[in-house]
PDB file of N, CA, C and O in Angstrom:
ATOM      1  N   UNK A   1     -19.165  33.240 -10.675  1.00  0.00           N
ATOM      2  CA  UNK A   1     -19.814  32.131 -10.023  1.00  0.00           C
ATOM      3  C   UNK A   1     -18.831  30.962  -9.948  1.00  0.00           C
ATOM      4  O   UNK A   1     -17.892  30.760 -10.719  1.00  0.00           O
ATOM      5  N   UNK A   2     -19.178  30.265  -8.954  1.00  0.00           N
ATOM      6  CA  UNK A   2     -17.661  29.230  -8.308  1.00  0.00           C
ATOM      7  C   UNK A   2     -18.120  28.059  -9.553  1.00  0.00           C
ATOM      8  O   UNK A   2     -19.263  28.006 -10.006  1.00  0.00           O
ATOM      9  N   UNK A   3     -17.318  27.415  -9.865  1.00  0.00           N
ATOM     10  CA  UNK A   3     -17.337  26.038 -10.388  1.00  0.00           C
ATOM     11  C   UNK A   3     -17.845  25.098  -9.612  1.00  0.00           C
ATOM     12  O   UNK A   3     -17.201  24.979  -8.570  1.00  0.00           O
ATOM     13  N   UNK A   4     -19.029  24.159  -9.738  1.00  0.00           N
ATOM     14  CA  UNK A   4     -19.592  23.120  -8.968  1.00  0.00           C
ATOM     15  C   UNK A   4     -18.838  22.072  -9.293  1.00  0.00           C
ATOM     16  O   UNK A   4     -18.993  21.597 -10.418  1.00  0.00           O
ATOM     17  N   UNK A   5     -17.771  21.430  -8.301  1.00  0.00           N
ATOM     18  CA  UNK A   5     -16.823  19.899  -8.421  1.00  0.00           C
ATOM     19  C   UNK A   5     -17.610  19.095  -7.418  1.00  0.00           C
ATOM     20  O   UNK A   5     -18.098  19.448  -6.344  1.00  0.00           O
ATOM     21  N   UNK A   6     -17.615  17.881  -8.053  1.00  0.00           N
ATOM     22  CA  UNK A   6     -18.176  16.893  -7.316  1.00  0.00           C
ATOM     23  C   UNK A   6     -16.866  15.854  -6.833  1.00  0.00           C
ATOM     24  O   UNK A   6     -15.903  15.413  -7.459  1.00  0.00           O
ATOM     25  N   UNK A   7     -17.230  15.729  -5.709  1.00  0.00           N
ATOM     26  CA  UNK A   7     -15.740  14.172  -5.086  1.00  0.00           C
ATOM     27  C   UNK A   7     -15.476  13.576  -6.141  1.00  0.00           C
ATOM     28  O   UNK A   7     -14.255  13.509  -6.280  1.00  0.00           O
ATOM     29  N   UNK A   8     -16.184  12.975  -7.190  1.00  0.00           N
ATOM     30  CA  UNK A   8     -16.079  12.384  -7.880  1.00  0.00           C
ATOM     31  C   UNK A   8     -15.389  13.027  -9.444  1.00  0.00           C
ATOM     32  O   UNK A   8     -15.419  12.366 -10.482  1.00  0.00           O
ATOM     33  N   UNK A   9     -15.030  13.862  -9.384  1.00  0.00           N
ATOM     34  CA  UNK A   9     -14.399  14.598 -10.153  1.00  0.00           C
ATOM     35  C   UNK A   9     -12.990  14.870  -9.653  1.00  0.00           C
ATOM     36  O   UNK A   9     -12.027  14.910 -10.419  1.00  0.00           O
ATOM     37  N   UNK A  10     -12.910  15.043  -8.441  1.00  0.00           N
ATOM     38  CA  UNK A  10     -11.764  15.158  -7.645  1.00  0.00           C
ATOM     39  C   UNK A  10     -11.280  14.151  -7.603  1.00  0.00           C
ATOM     40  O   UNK A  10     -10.067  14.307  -7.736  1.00  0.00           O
ATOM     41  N   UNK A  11     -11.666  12.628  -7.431  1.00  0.00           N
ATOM     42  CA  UNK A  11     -10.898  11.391  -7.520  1.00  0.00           C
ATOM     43  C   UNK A  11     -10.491  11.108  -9.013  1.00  0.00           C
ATOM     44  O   UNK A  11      -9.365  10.739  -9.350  1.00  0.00           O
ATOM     45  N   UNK A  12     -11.112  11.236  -9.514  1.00  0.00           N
ATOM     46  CA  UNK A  12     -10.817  10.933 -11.709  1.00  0.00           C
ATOM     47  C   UNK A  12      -9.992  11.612 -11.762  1.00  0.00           C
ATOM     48  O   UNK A  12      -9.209  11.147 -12.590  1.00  0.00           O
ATOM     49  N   UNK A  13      -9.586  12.605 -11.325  1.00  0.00           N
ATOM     50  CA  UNK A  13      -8.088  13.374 -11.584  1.00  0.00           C
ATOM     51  C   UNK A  13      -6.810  12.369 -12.135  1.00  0.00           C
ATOM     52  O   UNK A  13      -6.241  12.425 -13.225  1.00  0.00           O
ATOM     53  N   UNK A  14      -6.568  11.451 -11.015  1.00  0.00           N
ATOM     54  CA  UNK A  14      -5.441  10.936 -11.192  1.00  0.00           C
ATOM     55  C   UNK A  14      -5.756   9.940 -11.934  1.00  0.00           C
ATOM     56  O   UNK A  14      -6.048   9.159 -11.029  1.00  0.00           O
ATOM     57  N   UNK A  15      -5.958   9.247 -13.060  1.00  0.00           N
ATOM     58  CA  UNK A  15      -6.545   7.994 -13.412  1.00  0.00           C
ATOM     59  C   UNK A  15      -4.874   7.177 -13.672  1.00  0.00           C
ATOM     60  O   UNK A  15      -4.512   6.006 -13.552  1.00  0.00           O
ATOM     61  N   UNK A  16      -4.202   8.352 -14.044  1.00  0.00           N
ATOM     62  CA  UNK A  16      -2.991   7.663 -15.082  1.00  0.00           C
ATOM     63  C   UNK A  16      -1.724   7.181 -14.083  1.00  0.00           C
ATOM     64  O   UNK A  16      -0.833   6.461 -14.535  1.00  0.00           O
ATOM     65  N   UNK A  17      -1.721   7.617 -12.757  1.00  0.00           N
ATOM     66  CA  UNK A  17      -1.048   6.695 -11.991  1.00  0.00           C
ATOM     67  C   UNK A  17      -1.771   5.676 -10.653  1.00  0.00           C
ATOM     68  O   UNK A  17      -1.536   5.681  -9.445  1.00  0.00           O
ATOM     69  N   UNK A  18      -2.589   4.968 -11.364  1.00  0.00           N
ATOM     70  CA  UNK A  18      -3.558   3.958 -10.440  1.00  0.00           C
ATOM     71  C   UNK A  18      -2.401   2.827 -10.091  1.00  0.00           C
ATOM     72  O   UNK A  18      -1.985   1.982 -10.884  1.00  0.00           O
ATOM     73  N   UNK A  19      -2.000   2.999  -8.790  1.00  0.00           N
ATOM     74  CA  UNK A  19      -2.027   1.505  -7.964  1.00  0.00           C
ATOM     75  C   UNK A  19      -2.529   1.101  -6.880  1.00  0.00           C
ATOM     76  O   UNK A  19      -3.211   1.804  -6.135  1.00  0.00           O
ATOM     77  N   UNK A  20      -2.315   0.240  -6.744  1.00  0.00           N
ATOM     78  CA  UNK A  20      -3.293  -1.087  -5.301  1.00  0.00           C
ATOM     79  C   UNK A  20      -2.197  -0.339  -4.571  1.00  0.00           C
ATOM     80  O   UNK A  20      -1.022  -0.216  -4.916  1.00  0.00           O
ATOM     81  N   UNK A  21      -3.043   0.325  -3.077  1.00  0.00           N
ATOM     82  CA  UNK A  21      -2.421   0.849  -2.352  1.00  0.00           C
ATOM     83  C   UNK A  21      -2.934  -0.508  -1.102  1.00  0.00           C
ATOM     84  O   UNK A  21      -4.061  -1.003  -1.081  1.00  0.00           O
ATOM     85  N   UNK A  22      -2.076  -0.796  -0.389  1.00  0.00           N
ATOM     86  CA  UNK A  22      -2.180  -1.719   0.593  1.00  0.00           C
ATOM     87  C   UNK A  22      -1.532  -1.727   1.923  1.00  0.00           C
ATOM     88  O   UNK A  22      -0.348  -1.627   1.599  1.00  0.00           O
ATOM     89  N   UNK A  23      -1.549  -1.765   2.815  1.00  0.00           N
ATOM     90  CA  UNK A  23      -1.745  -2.005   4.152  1.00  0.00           C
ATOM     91  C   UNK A  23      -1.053  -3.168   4.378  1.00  0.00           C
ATOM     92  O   UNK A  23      -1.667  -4.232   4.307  1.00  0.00           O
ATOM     93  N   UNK A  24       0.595  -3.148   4.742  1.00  0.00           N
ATOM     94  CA  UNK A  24       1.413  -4.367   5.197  1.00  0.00           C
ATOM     95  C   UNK A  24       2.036  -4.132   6.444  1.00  0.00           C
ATOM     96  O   UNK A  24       2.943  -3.323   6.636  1.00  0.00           O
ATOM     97  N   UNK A  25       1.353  -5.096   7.540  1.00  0.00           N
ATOM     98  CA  UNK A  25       1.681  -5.246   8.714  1.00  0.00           C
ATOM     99  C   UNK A  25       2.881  -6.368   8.965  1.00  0.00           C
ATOM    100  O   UNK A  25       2.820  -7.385   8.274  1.00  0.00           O
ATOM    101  N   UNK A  26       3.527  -6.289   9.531  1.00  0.00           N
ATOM    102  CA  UNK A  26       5.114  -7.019  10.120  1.00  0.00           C
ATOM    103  C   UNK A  26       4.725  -6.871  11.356  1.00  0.00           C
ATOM    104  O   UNK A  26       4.250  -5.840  11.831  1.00  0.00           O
ATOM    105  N   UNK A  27       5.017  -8.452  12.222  1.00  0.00           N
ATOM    106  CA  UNK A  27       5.019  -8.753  13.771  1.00  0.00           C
ATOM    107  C   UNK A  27       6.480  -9.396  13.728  1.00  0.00           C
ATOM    108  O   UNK A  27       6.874 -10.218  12.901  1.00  0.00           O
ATOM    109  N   UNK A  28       7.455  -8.660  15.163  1.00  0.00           N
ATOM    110  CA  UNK A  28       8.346  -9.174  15.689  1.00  0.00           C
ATOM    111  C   UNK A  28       7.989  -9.543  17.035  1.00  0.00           C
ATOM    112  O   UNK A  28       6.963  -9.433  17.706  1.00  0.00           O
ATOM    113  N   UNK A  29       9.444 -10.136  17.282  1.00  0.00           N
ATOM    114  CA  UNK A  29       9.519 -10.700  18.845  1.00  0.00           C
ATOM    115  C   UNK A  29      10.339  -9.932  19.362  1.00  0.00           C
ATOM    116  O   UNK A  29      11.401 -10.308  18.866  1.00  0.00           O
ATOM    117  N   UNK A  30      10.553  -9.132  20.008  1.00  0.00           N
ATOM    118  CA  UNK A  30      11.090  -8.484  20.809  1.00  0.00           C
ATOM    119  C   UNK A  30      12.201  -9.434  21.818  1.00  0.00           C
ATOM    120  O   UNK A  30      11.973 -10.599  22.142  1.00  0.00           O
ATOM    121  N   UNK A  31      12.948  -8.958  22.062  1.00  0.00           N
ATOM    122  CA  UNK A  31      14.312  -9.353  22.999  1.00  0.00           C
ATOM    123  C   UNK A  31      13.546  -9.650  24.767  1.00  0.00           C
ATOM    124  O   UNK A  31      14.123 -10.219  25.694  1.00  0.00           O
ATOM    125  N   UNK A  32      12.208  -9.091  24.792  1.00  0.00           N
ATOM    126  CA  UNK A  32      11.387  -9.600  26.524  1.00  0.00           C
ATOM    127  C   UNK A  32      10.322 -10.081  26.179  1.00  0.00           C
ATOM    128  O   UNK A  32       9.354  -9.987  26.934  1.00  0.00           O
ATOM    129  N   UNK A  33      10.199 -10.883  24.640  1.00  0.00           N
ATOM    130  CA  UNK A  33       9.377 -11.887  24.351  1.00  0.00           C
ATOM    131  C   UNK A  33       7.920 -11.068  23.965  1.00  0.00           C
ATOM    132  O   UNK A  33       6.993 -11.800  23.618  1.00  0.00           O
ATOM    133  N   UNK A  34       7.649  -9.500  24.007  1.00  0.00           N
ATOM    134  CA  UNK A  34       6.648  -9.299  23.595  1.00  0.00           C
ATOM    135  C   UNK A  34       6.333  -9.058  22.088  1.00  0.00           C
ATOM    136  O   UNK A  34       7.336  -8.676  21.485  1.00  0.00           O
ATOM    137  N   UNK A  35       5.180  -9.178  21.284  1.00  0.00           N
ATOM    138  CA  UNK A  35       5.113  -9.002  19.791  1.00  0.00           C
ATOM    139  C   UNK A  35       5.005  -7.193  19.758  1.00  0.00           C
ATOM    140  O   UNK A  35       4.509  -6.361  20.517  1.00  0.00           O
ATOM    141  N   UNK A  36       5.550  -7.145  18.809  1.00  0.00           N
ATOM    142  CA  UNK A  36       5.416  -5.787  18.007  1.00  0.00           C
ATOM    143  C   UNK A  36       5.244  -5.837  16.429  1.00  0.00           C
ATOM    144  O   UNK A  36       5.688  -6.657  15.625  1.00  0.00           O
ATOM    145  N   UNK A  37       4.354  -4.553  16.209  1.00  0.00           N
ATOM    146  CA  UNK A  37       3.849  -4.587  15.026  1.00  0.00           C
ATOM    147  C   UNK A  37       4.309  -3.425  14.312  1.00  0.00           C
ATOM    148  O   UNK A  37       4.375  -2.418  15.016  1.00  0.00           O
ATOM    149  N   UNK A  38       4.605  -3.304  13.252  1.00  0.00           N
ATOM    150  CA  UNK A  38       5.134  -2.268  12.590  1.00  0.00           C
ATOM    151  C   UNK A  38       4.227  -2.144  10.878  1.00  0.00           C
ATOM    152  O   UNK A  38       4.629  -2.805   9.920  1.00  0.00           O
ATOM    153  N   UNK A  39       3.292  -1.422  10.803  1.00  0.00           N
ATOM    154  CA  UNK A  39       2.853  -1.370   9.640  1.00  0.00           C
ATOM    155  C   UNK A  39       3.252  -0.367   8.391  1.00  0.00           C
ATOM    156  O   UNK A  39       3.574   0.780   8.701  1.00  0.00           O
ATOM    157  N   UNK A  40       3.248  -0.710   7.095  1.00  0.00           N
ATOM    158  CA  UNK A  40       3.569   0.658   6.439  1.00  0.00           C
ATOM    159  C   UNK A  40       2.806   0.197   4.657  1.00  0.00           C
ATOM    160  O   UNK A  40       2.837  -0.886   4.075  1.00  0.00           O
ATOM    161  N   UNK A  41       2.176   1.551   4.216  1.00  0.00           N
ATOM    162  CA  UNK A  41       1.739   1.268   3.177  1.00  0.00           C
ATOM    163  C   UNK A  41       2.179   1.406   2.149  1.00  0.00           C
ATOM    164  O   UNK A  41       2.755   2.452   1.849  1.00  0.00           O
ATOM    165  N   UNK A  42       1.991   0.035   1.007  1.00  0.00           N
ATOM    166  CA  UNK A  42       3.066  -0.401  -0.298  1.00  0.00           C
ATOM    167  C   UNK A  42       2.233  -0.217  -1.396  1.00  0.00           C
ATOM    168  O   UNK A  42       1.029  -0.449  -1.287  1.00  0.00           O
ATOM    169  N   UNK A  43       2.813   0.244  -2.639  1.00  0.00           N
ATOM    170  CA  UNK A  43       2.016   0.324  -3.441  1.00  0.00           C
ATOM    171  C   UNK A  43       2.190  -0.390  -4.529  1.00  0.00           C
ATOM    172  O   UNK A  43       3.217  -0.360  -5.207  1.00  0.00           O
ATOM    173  N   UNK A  44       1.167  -1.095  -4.768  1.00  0.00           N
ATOM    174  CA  UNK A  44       1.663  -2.402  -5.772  1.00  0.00           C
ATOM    175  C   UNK A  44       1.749  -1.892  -7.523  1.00  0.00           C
ATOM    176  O   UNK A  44       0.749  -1.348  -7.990  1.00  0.00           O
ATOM    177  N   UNK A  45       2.465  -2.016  -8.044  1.00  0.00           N
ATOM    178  CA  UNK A  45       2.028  -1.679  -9.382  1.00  0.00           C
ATOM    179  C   UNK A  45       1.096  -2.423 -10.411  1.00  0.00           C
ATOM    180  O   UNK A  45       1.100  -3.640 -10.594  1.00  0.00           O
ATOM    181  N   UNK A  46       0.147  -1.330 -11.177  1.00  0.00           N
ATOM    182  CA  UNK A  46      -0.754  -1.965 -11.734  1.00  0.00           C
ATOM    183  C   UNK A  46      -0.347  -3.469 -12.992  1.00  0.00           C
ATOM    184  O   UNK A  46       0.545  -3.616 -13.827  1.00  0.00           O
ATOM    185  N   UNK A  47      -1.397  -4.254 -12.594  1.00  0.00           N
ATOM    186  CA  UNK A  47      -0.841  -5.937 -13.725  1.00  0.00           C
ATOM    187  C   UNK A  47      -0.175  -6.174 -12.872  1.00  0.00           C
ATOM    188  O   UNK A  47       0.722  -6.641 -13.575  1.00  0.00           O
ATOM    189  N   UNK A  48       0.249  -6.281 -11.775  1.00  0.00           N
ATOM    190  CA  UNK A  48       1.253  -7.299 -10.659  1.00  0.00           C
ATOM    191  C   UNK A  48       0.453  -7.972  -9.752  1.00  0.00           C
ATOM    192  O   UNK A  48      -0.590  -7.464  -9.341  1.00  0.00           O
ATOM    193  N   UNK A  49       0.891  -9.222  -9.346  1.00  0.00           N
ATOM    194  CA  UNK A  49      -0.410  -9.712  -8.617  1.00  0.00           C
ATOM    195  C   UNK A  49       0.217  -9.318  -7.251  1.00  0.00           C
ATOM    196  O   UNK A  49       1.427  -9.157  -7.092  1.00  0.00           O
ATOM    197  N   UNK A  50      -0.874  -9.156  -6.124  1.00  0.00           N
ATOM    198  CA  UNK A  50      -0.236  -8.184  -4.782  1.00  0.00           C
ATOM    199  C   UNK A  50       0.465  -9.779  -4.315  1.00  0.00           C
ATOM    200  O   UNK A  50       1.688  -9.767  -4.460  1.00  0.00           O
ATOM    201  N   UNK A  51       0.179 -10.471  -4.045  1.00  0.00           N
ATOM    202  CA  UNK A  51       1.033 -11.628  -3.375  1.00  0.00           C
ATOM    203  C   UNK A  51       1.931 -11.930  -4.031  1.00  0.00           C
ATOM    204  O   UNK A  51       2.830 -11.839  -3.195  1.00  0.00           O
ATOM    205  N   UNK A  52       2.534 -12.322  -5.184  1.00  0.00           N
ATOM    206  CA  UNK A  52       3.438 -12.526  -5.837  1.00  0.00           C
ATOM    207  C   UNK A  52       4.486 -11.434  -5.458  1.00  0.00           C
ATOM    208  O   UNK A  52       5.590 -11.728  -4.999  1.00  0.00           O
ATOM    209  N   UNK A  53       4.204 -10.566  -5.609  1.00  0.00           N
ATOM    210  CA  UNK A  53       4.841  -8.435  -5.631  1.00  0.00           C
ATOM    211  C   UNK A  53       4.961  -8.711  -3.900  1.00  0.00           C
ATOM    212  O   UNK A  53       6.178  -8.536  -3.848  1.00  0.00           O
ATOM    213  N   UNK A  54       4.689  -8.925  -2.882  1.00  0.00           N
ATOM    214  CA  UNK A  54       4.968  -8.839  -1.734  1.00  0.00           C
ATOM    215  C   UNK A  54       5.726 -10.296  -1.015  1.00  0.00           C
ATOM    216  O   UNK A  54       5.981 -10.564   0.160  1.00  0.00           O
ATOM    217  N   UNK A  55       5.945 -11.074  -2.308  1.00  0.00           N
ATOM    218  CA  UNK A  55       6.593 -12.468  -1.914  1.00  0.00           C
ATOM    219  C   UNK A  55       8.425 -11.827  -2.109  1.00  0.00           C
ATOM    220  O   UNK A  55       9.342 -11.992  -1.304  1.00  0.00           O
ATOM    221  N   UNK A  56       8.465 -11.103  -3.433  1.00  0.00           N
ATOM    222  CA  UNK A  56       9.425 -11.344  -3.818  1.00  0.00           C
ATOM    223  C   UNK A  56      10.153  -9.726  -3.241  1.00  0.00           C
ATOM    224  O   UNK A  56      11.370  -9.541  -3.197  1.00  0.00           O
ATOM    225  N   UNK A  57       9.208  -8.773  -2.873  1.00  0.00           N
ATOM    226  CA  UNK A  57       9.752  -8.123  -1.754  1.00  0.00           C
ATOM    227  C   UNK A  57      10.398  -8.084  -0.433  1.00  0.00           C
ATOM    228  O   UNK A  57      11.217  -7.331   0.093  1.00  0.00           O
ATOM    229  N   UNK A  58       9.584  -9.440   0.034  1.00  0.00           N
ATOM    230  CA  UNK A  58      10.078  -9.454   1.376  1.00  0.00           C
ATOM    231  C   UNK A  58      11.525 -10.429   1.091  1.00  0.00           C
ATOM    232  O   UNK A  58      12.528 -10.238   1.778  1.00  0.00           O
ATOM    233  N   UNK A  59      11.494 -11.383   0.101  1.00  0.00           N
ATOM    234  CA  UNK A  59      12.646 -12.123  -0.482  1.00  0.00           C
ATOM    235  C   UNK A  59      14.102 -11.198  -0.587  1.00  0.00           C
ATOM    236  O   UNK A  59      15.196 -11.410  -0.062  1.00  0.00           O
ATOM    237  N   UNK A  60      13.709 -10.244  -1.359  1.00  0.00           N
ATOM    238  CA  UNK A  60      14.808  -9.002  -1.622  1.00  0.00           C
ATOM    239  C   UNK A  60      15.533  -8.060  -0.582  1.00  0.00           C
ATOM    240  O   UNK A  60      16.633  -7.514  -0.669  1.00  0.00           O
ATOM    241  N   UNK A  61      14.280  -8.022   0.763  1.00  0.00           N
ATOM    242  CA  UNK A  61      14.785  -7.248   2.371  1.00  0.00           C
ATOM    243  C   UNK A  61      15.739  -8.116   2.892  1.00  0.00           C
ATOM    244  O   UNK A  61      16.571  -7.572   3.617  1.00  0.00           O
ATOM    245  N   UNK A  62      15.874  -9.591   2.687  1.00  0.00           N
ATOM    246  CA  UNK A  62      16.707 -10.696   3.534  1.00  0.00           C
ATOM    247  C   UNK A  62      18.070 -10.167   3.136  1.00  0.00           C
ATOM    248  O   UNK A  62      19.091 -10.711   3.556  1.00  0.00           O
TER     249      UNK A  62
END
């Protein structure tokens, strides 16, 4: 007989690498003046505050 898993058993799996997964969008200007957007998702580590952690990221790309 199959094992009954609930979603919720399937998500508790990972407990021991939890981070704030987030959604960071970047708008340029393009060279014929139109905006472009380029998004990609960052994962913050847990105890970091996400704005602080994405201040000193984008500080570090310059």
């Amino acid at each position: 007989m199959a094992k009954k898993q609930t979603f919720g058993d399937k998500v508790g799996k990972n407990k021991k690498n939890t981070k704030n997964n987030i959604k960071f969008v970047k708008s340029t200007i393009t060279p014929k003046g139109s905006i472009r957007f380029s998004d990609e998702i960052i994962g913050v580590p847990e105890g970091e505050n996400v704005e602080n952690y994405l201040k000193n990221l984008l500080v570090d790309s310059k």
